[in-house]
C-alpha positions in Angstrom: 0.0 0.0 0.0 0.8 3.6 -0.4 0.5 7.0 1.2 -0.9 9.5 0.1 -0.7 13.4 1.0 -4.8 14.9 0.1 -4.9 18.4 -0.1 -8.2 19.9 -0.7 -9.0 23.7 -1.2 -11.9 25.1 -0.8 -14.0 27.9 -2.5 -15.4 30.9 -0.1 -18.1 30.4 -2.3 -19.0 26.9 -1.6 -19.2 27.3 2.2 -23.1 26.4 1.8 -22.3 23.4 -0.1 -20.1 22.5 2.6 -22.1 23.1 5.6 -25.0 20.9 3.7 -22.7 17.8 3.0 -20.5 17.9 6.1 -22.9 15.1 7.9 -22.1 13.0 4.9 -18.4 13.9 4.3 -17.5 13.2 7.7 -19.6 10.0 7.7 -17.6 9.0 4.7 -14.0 9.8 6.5 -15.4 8.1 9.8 -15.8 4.3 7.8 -13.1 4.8 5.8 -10.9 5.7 9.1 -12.3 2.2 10.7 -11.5 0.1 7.5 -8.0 1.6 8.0 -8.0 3.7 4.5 -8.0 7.0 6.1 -5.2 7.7 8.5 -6.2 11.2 9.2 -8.2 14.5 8.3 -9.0 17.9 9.0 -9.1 21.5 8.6 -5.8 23.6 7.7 -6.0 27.1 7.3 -9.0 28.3 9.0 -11.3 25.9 7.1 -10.0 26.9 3.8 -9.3 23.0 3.1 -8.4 20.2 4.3 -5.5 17.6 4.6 -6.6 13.7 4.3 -3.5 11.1 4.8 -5.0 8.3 2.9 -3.7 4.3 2.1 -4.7 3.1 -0.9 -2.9 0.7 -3.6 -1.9 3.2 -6.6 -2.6 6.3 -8.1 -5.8 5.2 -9.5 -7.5 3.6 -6.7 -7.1 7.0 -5.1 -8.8 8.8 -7.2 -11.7 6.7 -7.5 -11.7 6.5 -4.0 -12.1 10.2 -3.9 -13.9 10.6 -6.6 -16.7 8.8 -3.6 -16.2 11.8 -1.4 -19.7 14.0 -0.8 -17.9 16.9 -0.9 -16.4 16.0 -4.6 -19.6 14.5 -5.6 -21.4 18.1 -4.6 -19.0 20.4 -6.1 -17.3 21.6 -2.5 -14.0 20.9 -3.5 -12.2 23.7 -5.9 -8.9 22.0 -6.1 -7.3 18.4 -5.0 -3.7 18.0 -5.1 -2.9 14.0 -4.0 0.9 13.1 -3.8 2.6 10.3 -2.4 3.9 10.1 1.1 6.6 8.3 2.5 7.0 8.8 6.3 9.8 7.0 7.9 9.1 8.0 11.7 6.1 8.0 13.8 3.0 6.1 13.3 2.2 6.5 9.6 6.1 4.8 8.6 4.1 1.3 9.6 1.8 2.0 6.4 4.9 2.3 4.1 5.4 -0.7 2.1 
């Protein structure tokens, strides 16, 4: 498996959008968190987006993966930006294959 480094940004003007699907978004983080896909998320910058630390097998199942997301699906998202991680201390260097 790899890690993978989600940055979203958001749109000031898709704050409504947001507020509507955040239930769902969240929902979505909290199962994939138990399955063990997500390895974190939240906020950066005041709310302006968001950082996910995702596993997944490539490139491609990422994307689909996000392309699951509430907040993509609903247009909340202005930019993603996914790269891949390789941390070699703390708790996420266990993930590294």
């Amino acid at each position: 498996m790899t890690v993978f480094a989600v940055e979203y940004v958001y749109d000031a003007a898709t704050a409504a959008v947001r507020d509507e699907f955040r239930p769902a978004h969240r929902a979505w983080l909290g199962s994939l968190a138990e399955e063990g896909t997500v390895l974190a998320s939240g906020p950066v910058d005041s709310g302006a987006g968001a950082l996910l630390i995702l596993v997944a097998e490539d490139q491609p199942a990422l994307d689909a993966l996000l392309r699951e997301d509430p907040f993509q699906i609903n247009g909340a998202v202005a930019q993603t930006s996914a790269r891949e991680w390789s941390p070699v201390i703390g708790r996420f260097s266990e993930f590294v294959s």
